[in-house]
PATOR-620696 format. One record per residue (C-alpha): x, y, z. Coordinates in steps of 0.2 Angstrom, whole numbers, plus 5000, padded with zeros to 4 digits. Layout:
XYZ ...
end
This chain:
521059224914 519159214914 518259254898 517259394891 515359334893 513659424893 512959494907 511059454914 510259634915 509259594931 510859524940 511759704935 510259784942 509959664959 512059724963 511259884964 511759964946 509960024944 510760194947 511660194930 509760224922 509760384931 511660464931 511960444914 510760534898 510860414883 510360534871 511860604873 512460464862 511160424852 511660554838 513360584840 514960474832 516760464837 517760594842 518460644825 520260684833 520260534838 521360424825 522060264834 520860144846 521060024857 520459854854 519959754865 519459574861 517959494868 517259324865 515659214864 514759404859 514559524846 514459714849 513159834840 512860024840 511660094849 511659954861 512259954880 513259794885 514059774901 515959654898 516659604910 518559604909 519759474918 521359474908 522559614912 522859684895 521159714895 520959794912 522159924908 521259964890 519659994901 520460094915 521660204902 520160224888 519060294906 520360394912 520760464893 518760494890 519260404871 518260284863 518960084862 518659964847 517459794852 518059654841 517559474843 518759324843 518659184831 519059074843 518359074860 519458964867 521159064864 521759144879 523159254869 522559304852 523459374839 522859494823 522359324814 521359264828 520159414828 518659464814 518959604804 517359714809 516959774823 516059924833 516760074841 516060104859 515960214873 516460174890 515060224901 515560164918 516660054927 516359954942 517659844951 516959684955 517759584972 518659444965 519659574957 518859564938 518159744930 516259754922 516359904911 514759954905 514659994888 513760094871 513860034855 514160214842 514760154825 515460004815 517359994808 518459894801 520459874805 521659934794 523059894801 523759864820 524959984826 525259914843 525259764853 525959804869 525059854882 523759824873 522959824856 523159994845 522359974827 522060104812 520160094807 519060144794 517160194800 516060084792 514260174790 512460074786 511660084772 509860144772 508660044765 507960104747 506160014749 505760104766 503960014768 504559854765 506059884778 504559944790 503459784787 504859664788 505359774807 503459754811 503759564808 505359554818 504559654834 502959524833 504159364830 505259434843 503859474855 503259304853 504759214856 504859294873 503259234877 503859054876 505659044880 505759034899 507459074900 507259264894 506559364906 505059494908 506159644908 506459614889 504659634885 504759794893 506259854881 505559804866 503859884869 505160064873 506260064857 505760194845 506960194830 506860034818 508760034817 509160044835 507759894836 508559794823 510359814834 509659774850 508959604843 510359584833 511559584850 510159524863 509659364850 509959174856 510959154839 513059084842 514459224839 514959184821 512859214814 512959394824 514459434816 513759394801 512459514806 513759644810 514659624794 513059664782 513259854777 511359874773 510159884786 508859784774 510059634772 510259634788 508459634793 508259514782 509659384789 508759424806 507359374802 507759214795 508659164809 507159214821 506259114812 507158954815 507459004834 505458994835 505158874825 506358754840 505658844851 503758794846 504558604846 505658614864 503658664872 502758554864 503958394867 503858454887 501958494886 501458304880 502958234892 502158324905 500458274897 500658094899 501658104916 500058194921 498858064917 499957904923 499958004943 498058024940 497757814936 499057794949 498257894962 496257834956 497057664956 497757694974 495857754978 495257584971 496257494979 495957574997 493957564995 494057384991 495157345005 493757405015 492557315008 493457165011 494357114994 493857114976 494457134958 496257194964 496457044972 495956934958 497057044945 498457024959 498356834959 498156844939 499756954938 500656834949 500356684939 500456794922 502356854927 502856654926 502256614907 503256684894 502656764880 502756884866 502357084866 500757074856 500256944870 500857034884 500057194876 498357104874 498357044892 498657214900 497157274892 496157114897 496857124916 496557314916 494657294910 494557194926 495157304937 493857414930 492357324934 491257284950 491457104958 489857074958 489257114941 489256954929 490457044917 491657014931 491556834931 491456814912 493056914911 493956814929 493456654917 494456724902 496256774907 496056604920 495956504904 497156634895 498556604907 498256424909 498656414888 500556334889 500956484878 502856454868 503256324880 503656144871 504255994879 505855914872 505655784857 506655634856 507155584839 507855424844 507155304829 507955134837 507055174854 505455224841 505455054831 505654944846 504155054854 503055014840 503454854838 503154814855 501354874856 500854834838 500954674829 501054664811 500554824802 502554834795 502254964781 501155064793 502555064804 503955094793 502955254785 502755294805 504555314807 504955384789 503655534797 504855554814 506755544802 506055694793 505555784807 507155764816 508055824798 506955984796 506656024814 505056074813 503256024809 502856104794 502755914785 501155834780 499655784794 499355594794 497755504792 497655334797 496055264788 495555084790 494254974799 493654974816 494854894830 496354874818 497355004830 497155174824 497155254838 498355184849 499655214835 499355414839 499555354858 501455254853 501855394841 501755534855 502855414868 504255364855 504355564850 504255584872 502755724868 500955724877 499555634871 497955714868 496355634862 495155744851 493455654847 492655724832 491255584830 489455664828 490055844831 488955954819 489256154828 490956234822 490956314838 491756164845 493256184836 493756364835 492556424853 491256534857 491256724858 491756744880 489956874878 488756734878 488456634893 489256454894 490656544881 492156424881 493756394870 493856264857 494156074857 496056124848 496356264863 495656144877 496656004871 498156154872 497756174889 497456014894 499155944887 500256064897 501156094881 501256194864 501856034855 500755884857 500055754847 498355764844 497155624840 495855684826 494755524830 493355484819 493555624808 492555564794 491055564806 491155744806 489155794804 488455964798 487156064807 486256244808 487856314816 488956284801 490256144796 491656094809 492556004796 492756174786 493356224801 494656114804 495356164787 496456304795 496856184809 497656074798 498456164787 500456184791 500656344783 498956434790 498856364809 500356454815 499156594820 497556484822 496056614828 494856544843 493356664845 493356634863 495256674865 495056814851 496756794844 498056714836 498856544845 500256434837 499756294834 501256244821 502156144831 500756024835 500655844827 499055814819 498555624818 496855604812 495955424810 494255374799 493555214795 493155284777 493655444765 492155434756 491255574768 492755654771 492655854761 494055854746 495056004752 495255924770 495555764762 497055864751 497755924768 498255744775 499355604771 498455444769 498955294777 497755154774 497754984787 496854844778 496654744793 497454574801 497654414795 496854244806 499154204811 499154394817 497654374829 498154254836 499854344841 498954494844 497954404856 499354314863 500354464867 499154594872 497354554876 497454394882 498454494896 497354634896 495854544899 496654444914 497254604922 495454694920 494754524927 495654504943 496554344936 498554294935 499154194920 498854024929 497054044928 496654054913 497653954897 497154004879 498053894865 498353924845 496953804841 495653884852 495954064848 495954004829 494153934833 493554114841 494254204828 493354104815 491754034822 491554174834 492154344825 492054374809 492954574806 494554674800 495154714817 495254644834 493954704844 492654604844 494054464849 494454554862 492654554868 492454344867 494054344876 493454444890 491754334891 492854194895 493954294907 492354314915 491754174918 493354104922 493154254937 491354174942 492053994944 493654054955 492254184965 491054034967 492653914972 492253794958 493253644951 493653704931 495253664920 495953814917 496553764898 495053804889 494753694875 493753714860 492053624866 492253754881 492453894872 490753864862 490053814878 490353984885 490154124871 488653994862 488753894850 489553914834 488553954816 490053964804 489553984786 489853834775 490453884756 490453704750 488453674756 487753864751 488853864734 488453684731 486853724719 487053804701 486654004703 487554044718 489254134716 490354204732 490954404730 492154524738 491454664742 492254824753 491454904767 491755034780 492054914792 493454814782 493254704765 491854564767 490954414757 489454414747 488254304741 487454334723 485854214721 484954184702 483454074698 482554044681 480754044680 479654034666 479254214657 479654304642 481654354646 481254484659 482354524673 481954544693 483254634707 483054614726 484254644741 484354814743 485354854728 485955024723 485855084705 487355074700 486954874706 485354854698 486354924680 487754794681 486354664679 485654734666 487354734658 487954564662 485954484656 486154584639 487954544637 487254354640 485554394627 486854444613 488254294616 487054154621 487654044604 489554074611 488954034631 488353894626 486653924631 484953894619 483754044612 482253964620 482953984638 483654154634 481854204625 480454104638 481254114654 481354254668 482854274676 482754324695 484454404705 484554414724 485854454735 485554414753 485554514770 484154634761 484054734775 486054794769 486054914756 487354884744 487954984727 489555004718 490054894702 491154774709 489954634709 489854644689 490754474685 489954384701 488054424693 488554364674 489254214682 487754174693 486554204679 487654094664 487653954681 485753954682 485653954663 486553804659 486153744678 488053714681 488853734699 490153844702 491853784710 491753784729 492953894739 492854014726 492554194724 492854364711 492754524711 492854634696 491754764685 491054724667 490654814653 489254774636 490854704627 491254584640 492954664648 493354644666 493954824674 494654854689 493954884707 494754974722 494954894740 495954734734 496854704750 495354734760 494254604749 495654464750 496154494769 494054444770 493954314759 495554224768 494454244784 493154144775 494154004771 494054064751 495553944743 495354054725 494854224716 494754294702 495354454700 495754584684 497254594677 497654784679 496954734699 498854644698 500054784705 498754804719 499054604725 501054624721 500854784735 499954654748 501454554758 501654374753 501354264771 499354344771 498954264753 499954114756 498353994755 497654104741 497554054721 497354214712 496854214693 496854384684 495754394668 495354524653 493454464649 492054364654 492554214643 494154154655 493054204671 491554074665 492953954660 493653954677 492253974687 491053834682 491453664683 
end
C-alpha cells in the first residue's frame, strides 16, 4: 500500500478541484462540533501528518481498510477519527502503533484518483482521545472522549505572542522557496487567532512527532508558545540555508566575471600580437615543474596574476617579468644526494692536499656527524690561516667528497648589506642577494658555499654586511632566510657554510660565536717541496704548454726557491717562481733553443734573479741585535730588535713604527734593567750616563703587541755589557716589572717562521709549553726549544 502523505494545495487545485472553494460553505463547520449521537468513530491512521481542527486537509487513501472508512463514513454522513502513526514505516499498525490524541474530522468530499487510490478532502472539528478500541475489522472503531482547548487566561499576551507568530510566519514564506505564494494569501485571510495557530500548527515544516506535541498541549497558550519556539528555529535555518547559497553563488559570480574579463584580455592581446598572457603562459609552464610548498605556490599566484594585470610596455611589466624569472629559476626544495662515503672522502683530501693532517681529520669528523644526524644543523666552519696555505680549495674538496655543488662567495671589500640579503625589486637595477644568486647559480638547495675572505668584510653608509650575515649563518635562524628582493622566506638550512679569513681580529664577536674555528699555521720547507712535486709543478707545465720531459725540478732546487726566493706561510708565491721558470722554459722551446731541461741551482737564480737570503750569523754577529718571532696576518715571521748606547743621562729613544703597547714593553724591560743592574752584572755609571736607543727595522711596518718583551730586555742587557747574543737564535715572550715571562699566542705560526729562517733555537715560556706539545713532531725536528719562568734564565741562555 502507498502511504498517507500531504497534499500540495496548487496541485489539488491545477486537477481541477478549485470548485470545492465554491460547493462547499465552511462556516457551516466553523461553530459546530460532532454529532452528539454519534458515540463510536472510525479511525483512520494516517502517517508522516498531524491533523488539527479548523483545518482543511486533503489524505489520500491507498490501503483498503482505509478506502472503505472513507467511502462508509461519506455514505453514512458520520464523522471519522485522524490519528497519526508512531511509526511511518508500519504498513499494518496495531492500537500500540498509534498516539493517543487525535482530531475528529468531517469528510468533505471524495474524489477517485486513476491509479485507483481515494483523496478525501477533509476539516479538522475537535481534538479527542481513545478510550478504548472496539473494533478492528473492517476497520478501526474506538470509544473516544472530546478533548476541548483551553483559553488562554492572559488574552493580550496570547494576542502579542499570535502577532509574532503571523510576522515570523510571514517572513519565513518570504524566504523558503519551497512554500508557495498561495500561503501568503491564506495567512493574510485568517481571522480567528485559534484557527491561525491550527493552520500553522498543521501547515508548519516541523516532523510528525513535534506536531503532535502541538496537538497534545490542552492550552491554546502553551501551545502558541511551543510554535513559536520551533518557528524560530525553522528561521533561524532558514536565514543560514540563504546565506550559505547567496556567498556560494557570490563567489561563483565573480570567478565567471575574471574568467570572462580574463577571456576579454586574452582576445585583445591576441590581436595586438602577444603580451603579458603569453609571458604568464611560458612562467606557468615552467612554474608547474618546480615543487613547492602552498605558502609558495600562494605567493606566486598573486605575483603571476599582478602580471597579467599590467601593460607590456610599462616598466612595472619588466621589473615584475624579471622577478618571477628569478623566482622560478630558485631550485626551491630540490637537494642533490650527499654521499657520506668517508673512505672515498679521506683519499679525496689526501689526494689534493698535502700535509694539513689535523685539518683534514677535523674535515672528516665534520662529514661523520652529518651522516649520523642527517642534517645540517651542526656548527659552520671557519678556516682561518695565511694566504696560499689552501683554504679555499678545501671548500672545493669538501663539496666533491660530500658529491654537492660548489659555489664561491667573495666577500672581500664588500661594505652594502644589500649584497647579502638584495634589493627591494621597486628600485631600478634591484637584484637578489649573493646567498640567493649563489642558490640559483648552484642548481641546488644544498651546496656548499665558500664565505671567502670573510674577515675583510668592510662597513659603509648602507649598513654592515657582516651583521647581515649573522642570520645567514646561524643554523637555527636561516631556515627561513628573508631576501628583500625575493620578499620571503628561503631555506637555507641545508646549506654548508664554509667561511675562510686570514685573521679573527676584524672579524665582529657574535659572527665569530657562530663558526667553528679551524686554524692552518702554514707548511713546513719538506712539505713544499712535495706540494710542489705533486701539484704545481704539474700545473704549471700544463698552463705553460709543456709535458714533463721539458722541464726537471729536483729536491735541492725547489729547497733553494723556497728559501732564497720565497719567504711565506703558504705556497703561492712558490707557485709563482715556479711558473717564471715554466716560462722561460716556453720561450727557449718557442725560439728552438739548445737548454738542459734539469734546472739546476745557478739556473734558477739566473732566471728569477739573484738571491738576497738573510744571514743570521753576520746581522746577529754584533752585541744588541736579538732575533724575534712575531705573528702576522700573513703567517708567523722574524724580527730584528736593534739597541745602541750613547752617551746621555739614562734616557730612552723608540723608532720602527712601534705601537704602544711596543714602546711600554721597553720602558718595562729598561726599568726592570735600572732596578737589577747590581744582579745583571752591569755598572751604575752605564745605567746613569748613558742613553739607550731601541730600533726595529722595516720602519715603514707598523708593529704592536707585547710579544717582543724578552727580545728588547735582552737586546738592551747585550749592548750594556756589549756581549753577543748566540747565533741561530730567537724568543718570543712577554715580561712584566718583576721579571716573569708570560705567555704569547700564535706559537705554531712563530716556529713554522723561524724554521724557514734557519732558526736552530728559541726561547719560549713555560705555560707557551702545551702549545709546542699541540705542534706535530717532524716540523720542529731541527728545533731546540728552551721554556723559561723569568728573565734571569733568558739572559743566561741567550748571551754568550
Amino acid at each position: 500500500m502507498t502511504e498517507f502523505e500531504n497534499i500540495n494545495f496548487e496541485e489539488i487545485l491545477d486537477e481541477g478541484l478549485g470548485i470545492i472553494a465554491e460547493e462547499i460553505n465552511f462556516s457551516d463547520f466553523d461553530n459546530k462540533e460532532s454529532d452528539e449521537s454519534q458515540t463510536i468513530f472510525p479511525i483512520l491512521p494516517v502517517r508522516n501528518m498531524v491533523m488539527f481542527p479548523k483545518v482543511v486537509t486533503p489524505i489520500t487513501a491507498g490501503r483498503e481498510k482505509s478506502k472503505k472508512l472513507l467511502e462508509d463514513a461519506q455514505k453514512e454522513n458520520k464523522y471519522i477519527g485522524i490519528i497519526s502513526q508512531k511509526n511511518p514505516n508500519e504498513e499494518n499498525p496495531t492500537e500500540k502503533d498509534l498516539y493517543a490524541i487525535g482530531t475528529l474530522a468531517k469528510i468533505i468530499k471524495i474524489i477517485k484518483l486513476p491509479e485507483g487510490n481515494i483523496t478525501a478532502i477533509t476539516r479538522g472539528v475537535q481534538r479527542f482521545k481513545v478510550k478504548k478500541f472496539v473494533s478492528r475489522e473492517p476497520y478501526f472503531l474506538a470509544e473516544i472522549t472530546k478533548q476541548k482547548d483551553t483559553q488562554p487566561k492572559d488574552k493580550e499576551e496570547f494576542t502579542a505572542l499570535m502577532d509574532n507568530i503571523k510576522d515570523l510566519a510571514e517572513k519565513i514564506i518570504n524566504i523558503d522557496p519551497n512554500i508557495p505564494n498561495a500561503a501568503q494569501f491564506a495567512l493574510k485571510n485568517i481571522d480567528g487567532q485559534e484557527d491561525l495557530l491550527n493552520f500553522i500548527s498543521a501547515n508548519g515544516n516541523y516532523p510528525s512527532d513535534k506536531k503532535q506535541k502541538l496537538l497534545d498541549e490542552k492550552s491554546l497558550l502553551g501551545r502558541a508558545r511551543t510554535l513559536y519556539e520551533l518557528m524560530h528555529e525553522d528561521f533561524r535555518h532558514l536565514e543560514l540555508k540563504n546565506q550559505i547559497h547567496q556567498k556560494t553563488s557570490k563567489d561563483l559570480d565573480k570567478q565567471q566575471r575574471e574568467y570572462f574579463l580574463n577571456q576579454q584580455i586574452r582576445t585583445i592581446q591576441d590581436e595586438l600580437g602577444g603580451g603579458a598572457e603569453s609571458d604568464a603562459d611560458e612562467i606557468k609552464k615552467k612554474a608547474s615543474k618546480i615543487k613547492w610548498s602552498a605558502d609558495v605556490e600562494a605567493h606566486f599566484q598573486k605575483e603571476i596574476q599582478r602580471l597579467q594585470r599590467q601593460h607590456p610596455n610599462s616598466p612595472d611589466f619588466n621589473v615584475q617579468r624579471n622577478y618571477l624569472d628569478f623566482f622560478t629559476d630558485l631550485p626551491w626544495e630540490h637537494y642533490s644526494k650527499d654521499h657520506f662515503d668517508l673512505n672515498k672522502a679521506e683519499k679525496l683530501l689526501d689526494k689534493e692536499h698535502f700535509g694539513l693532517e689535523d685539518i683534514k681529520k677535523r674535515i672528516l669528523e665534520h662529514i661523520a656527524v652529518l651522516k649520523l644526524k642527517n642534517d645540517m644543523k651542526s656548527p659552520i666552519l671557519c678556516l682561518v690561516g695565511p694566504p696560499g696555505v689552501g683554504k679555499t680549495s678545501l671548500g672545493k674538496s669538501i663539496a666533491d667528497a660530500l658529491g654537492r655543488k660548489y659555489v664561491r662567495v667573495s666577500l672581500g671589500g664588500l661594505h652594502d648589506e644589500s649584497e647579502i640579503r638584495g634589493h627591494r625589486k621597486t628600485y631600478i637595477g634591484a637584484m637578489a642577494g649573493r646567498i640567493l644568486q649563489s642558490i640559483k647559480k648552484s642548481g641546488t638547495s644544498n651546496p656548499v658555499i665558500v664565505l671567502d675572505e670573510i674577515d675583510k668584510i668592510g662597513q659603509g653608509v648602507h649598513g654592515d654586511p657582516s651583521s647581515a650575515l649573522l642570520e645567514v649563518l646561524d643554523p637555527e635562524q636561516n631556515n627561513n632566510f628573508y631576501d628583500n628582493f625575493l620578499e620571503m622566506g628561503y631555506d637555507l638550512s641545508k646549506v654548508m657554510f664554509i667561511a675562510t679569513a686570514n685573521s679573527l681580529s676584524t672579524i665582529q664577536t657574535p659572527l665569530l660565536d657562530r663558526m667553528e674555528v679551524i686554524s692552518i699555521a702554514g707548511y713546513t720547507l719538506e712539505e713544499k717541496i712535495e706540494i710542489a712535486k705533486r701539484h704545481l709543478i704539474k700545473k704549471q707545465l700544463q698552463e705553460n704548454g709543456l709535458d714533463a720531459k721539458s722541464l726537471k725540478l729536483g729536491n735541492t732546487e725547489l729547497k733553494h726557491i723556497i728559501e732564497a726566493h720565497t719567504s711565506e706561510s703558504g705556497v703561492r708565491r712558490l707557485e709563482k717562481r715556479i711558473a717564471g721558470i715554466a716560462r722561460w722554459v716556453a720561450l727557449q722551446i718557442a725560439m728552438e733553443k739548445d737548454f738542459d731541461p734539469k734546472i739546476s741551482v745557478d739556473k734558477v737564480d739566473e732566471i728569477l734573479g739573484v738571491p738576497r737570503p738573510k744571514t743570521l750569523s753576520e746581522i746577529t754577529d754584533v752585541p744588541g741585535v736579538v732575533t724575534g718571532l712575531a705573528w702576522t696576518s700573513v703567517g708567523g715571521d722574524i724580527l730584528f730588535i736593534e739597541s745602541i748606547l750613547s752617551k746621555g743621562k739614562g734616557g730612552l729613544t723608540m723608532t720602527g713604527n712601534l705601537g704602544n703597547v711596543m714602546k711600554e714593553s721597553a720602558t718595562i724591560a729598561l726599568e726592570f734593567i735600572k732596578a737589577h743592574y747590581e744582579e745583571l752584572g752591569i755598572s751604575e755609571e752605564d745605567i746613569e750616563k748613558k742613553n739607550i736607543h731601541v730600533h726595529v727595522p722595516e720602519g715603514a711596518t707598523p708593529k704592536d703587541g707585547p710579544s717582543a718583551g724578552i727580545a728588547m730586555l735582552t737586546s738592551m742587557v747585550s749592548s750594556f755589557k756589549n756581549k753577543k747574543v748566540k747565533p741561530h737564535l730567537a724568543m718570543t715572550g712577554e715580561i712584566t716589572l718583576r721579571g716573569k715571562v708570560l705567555p704569547v699566542g700564535g706559537i705554531k705560526e712563530k716556529l713554522l717562521a723561524a724554521t724557514r729562517a734557519g732558526i736552530k733555537e728559541v726561547i719560549l715560556c713555560e705555560a707557551n709549553r702545551k702549545d709546542v706539545e699541540e705542534i706535530k713532531k717532524d716540523y720542529l725536528k731541527h728545533l731546540k726549544v728552551n721554556y723559561v719562568r723569568n728573565m734571569s734564565e733568558v739572559i743566561e741562555i741567550a748571551l754568550k
